[in-house]
KEKE-3310 file (N, C-alpha, C; in steps of 0.2 Angstrom, whole numbers, plus 5000, padded with zeros to 4 digits):
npx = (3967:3975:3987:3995:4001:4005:3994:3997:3988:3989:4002:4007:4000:4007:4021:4018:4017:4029:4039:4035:4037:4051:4058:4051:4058:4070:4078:4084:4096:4104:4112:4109:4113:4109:4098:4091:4095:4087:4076:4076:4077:4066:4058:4059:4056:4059:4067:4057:4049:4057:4057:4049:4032:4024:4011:4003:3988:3971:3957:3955:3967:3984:3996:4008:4023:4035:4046:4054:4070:4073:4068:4076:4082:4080:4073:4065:4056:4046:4033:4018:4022:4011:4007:4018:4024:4014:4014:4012:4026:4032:4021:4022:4036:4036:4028:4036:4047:4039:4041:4052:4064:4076:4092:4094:4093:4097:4098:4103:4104:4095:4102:4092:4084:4091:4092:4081:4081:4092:4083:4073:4083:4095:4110:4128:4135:4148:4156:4147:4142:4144:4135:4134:4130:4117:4118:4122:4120:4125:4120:4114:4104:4104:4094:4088:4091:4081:4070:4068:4068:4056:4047:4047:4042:4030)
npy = (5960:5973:5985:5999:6015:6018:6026:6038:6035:6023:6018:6015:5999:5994:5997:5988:5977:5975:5973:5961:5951:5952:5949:5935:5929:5935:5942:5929:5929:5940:5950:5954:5966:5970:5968:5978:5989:5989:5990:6003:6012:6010:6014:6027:6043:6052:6042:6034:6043:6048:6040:6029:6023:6007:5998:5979:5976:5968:5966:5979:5976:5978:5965:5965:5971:5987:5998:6010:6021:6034:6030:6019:6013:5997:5999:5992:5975:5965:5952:5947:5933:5921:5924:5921:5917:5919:5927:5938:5950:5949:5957:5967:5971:5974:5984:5995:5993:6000:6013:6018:6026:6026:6015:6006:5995:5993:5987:5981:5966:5954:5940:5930:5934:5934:5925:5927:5939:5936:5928:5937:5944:5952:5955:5950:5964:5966:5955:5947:5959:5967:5979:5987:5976:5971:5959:5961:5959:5967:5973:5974:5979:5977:5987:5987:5997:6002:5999:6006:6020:6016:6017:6028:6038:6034)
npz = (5007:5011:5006:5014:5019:5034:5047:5058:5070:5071:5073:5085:5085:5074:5079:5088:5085:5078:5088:5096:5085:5082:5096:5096:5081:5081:5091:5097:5091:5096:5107:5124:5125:5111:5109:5118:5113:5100:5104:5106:5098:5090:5100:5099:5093:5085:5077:5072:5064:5054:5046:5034:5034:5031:5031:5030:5030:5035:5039:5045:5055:5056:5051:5045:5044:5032:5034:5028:5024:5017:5007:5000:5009:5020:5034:5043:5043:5045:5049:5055:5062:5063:5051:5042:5026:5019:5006:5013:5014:5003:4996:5003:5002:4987:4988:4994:4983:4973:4977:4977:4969:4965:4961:4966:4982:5000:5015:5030:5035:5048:5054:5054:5042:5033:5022:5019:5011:5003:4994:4991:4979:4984:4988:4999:5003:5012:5028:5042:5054:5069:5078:5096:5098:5090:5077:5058:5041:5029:5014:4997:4983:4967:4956:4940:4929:4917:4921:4936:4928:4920:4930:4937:4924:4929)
capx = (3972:3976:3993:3997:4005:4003:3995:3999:3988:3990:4009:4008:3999:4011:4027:4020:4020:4037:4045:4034:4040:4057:4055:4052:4063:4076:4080:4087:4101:4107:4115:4103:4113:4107:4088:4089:4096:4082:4071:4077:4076:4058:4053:4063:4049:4064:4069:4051:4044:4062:4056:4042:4030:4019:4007:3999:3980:3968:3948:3958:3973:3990:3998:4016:4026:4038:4047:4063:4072:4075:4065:4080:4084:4076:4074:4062:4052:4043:4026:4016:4023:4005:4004:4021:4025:4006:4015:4013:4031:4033:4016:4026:4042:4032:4026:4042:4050:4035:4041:4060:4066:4085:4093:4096:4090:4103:4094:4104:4099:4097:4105:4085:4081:4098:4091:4073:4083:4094:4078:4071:4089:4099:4116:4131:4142:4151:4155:4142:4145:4138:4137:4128:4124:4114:4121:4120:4125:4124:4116:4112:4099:4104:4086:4088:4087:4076:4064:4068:4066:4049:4043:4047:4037:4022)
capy = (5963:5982:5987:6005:6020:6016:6032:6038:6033:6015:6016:6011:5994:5994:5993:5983:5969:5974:5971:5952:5946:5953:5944:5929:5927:5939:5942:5924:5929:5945:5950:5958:5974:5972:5968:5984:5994:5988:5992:6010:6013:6010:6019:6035:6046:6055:6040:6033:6050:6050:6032:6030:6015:6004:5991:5974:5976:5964:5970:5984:5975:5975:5958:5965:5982:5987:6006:6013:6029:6039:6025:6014:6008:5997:6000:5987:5971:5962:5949:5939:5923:5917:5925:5924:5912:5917:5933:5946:5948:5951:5963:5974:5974:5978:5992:5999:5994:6004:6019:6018:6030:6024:6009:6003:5995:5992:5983:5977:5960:5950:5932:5927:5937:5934:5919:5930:5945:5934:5926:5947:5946:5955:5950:5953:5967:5966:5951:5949:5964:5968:5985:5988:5969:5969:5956:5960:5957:5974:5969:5978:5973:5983:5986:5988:6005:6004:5996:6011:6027:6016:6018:6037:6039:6034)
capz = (5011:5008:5008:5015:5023:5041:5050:5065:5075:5071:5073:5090:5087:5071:5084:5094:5081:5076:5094:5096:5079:5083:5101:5095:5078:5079:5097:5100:5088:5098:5114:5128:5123:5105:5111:5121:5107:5096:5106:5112:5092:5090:5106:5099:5091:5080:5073:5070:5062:5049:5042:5029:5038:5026:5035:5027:5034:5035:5044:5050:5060:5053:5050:5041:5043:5032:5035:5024:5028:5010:5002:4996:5013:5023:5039:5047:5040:5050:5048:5061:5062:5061:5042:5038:5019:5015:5002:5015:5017:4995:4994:5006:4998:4981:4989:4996:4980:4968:4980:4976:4961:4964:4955:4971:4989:5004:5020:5034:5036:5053:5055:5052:5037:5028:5016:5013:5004:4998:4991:4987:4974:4989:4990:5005:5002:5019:5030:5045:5059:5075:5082:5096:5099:5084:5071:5053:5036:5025:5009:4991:4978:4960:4953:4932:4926:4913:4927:4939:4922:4918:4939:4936:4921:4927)
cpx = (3974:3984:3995:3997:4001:4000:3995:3995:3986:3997:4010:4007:4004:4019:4028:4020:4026:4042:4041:4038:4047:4059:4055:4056:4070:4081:4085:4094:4107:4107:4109:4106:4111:4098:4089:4091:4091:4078:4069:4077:4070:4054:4054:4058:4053:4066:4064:4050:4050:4061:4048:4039:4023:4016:4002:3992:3975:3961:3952:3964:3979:3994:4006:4018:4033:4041:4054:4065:4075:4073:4069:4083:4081:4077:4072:4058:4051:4035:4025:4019:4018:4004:4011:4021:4017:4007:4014:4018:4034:4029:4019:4033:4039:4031:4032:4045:4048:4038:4049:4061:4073:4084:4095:4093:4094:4095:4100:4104:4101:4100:4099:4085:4086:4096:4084:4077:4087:4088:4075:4078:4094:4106:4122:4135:4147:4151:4150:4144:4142:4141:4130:4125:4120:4120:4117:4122:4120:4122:4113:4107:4101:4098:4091:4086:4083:4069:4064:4065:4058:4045:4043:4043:4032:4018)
cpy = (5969:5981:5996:6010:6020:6026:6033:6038:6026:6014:6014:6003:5991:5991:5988:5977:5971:5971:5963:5948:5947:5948:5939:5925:5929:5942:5937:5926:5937:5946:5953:5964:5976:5973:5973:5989:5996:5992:6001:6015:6015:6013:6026:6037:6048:6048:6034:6034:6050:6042:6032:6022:6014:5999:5984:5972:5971:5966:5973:5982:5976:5969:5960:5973:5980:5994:6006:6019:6029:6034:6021:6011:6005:5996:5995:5983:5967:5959:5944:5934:5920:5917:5922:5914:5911:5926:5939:5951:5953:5956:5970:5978:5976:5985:5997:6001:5998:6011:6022:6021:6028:6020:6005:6002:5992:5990:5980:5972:5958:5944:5932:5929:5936:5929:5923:5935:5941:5931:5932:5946:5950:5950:5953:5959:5969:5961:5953:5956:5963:5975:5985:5980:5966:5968:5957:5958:5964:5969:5975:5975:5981:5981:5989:5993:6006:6002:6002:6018:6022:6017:6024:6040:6039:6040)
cpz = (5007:5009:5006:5018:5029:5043:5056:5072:5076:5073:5079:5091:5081:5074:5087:5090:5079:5081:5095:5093:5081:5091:5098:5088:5078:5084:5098:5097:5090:5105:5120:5129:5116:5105:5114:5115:5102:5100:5107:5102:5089:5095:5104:5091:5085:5075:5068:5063:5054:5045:5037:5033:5033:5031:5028:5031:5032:5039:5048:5056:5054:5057:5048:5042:5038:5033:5030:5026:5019:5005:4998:5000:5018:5028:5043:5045:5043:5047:5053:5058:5059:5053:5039:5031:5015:5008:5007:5014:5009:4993:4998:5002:4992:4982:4991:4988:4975:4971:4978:4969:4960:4960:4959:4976:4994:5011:5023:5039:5043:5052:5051:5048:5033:5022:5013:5009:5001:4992:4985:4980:4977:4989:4993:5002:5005:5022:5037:5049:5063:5078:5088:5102:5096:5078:5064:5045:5031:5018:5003:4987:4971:4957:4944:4931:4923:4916:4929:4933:4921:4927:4939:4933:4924:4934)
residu = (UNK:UNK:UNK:UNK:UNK:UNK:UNK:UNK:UNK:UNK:UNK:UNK:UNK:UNK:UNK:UNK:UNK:UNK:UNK:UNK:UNK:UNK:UNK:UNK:UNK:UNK:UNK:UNK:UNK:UNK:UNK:UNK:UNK:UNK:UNK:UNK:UNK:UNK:UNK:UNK:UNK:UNK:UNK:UNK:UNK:UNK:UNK:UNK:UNK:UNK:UNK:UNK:UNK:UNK:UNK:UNK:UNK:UNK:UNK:UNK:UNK:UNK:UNK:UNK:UNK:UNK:UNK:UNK:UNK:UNK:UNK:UNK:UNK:UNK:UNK:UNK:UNK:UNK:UNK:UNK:UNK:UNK:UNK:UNK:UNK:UNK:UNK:UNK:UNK:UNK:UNK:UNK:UNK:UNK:UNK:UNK:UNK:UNK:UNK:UNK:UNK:UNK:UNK:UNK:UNK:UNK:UNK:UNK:UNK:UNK:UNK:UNK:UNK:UNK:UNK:UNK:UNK:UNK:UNK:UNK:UNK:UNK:UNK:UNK:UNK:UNK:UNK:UNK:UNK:UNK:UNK:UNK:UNK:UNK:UNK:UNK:UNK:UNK:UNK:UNK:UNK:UNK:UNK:UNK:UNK:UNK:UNK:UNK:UNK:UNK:UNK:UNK:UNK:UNK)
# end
């Protein structure tokens, strides 16, 4: 399995696994104003193009996406169903987190993904929300400085 920087002319079959997975984990837990929100998110070129997109590939499909916006937050994490608890899920976060020069990473979690970041070391700093229709729970993870100044160095 490779992990890396989606290119653009994979970002299409890259979405469309993100709205599947979302569709059948993360949908049930949001209103049909919150699934049209998502959606209208990921259709918009602007808010794509202002995200960094990593893929988990396998004989040239992607299986996982992860994208951040200013590489400390994350924007979208998603894995086939079919792969997902076989590590793709943690080689992505790795990659996003190698890319992270802060001392910090913010992600706001779905209902579904609330127990994997807390799992990642993520914990809530707000109670749930919902804007939108989409439910989330705001979430930080303080990385160790002397981890982040050794990520810089090299």
């Amino acid at each position: 399995m490779e992990i890396r920087k989606i290119e653009e002319s994979e970002m299409e079959e890259a979405l469309k696994l993100v709205w599947e997975v979302f569709l059948e984990f993360e949908a049930p837990d949001y209103t049909e104003e919150g699934i049209q929100e998502f959606r209208k998110c990921i259709d918009d070129k602007d808010w794509v193009s202002a995200r960094d997109f990593y893929g988990a590939f396998q004989d040239n499909k992607v299986l996982g996406v992860i994208a951040t916006k200013d590489l400390h937050h994350i924007a979208l994490f998603f894995v086939d169903g079919r792969h997902h608890k076989q590590g793709i899920g943690r080689k992505l976060y790795d990659k996003a987190d190698s890319l992270n020069n802060d001392d910090y990473f913010t992600v706001n979690s779905s209902p579904y993904a609330h127990e994997i970041y807390k799992h990642l070391g993520f914990v809530d700093t707000d109670s749930e929300q919902c804007i939108h229709g989409l439910r989330f729970f705001p979430m930080r993870k303080e990385l160790k400085k002397e981890y982040v100044l050794s990520r810089q160095m090299k």
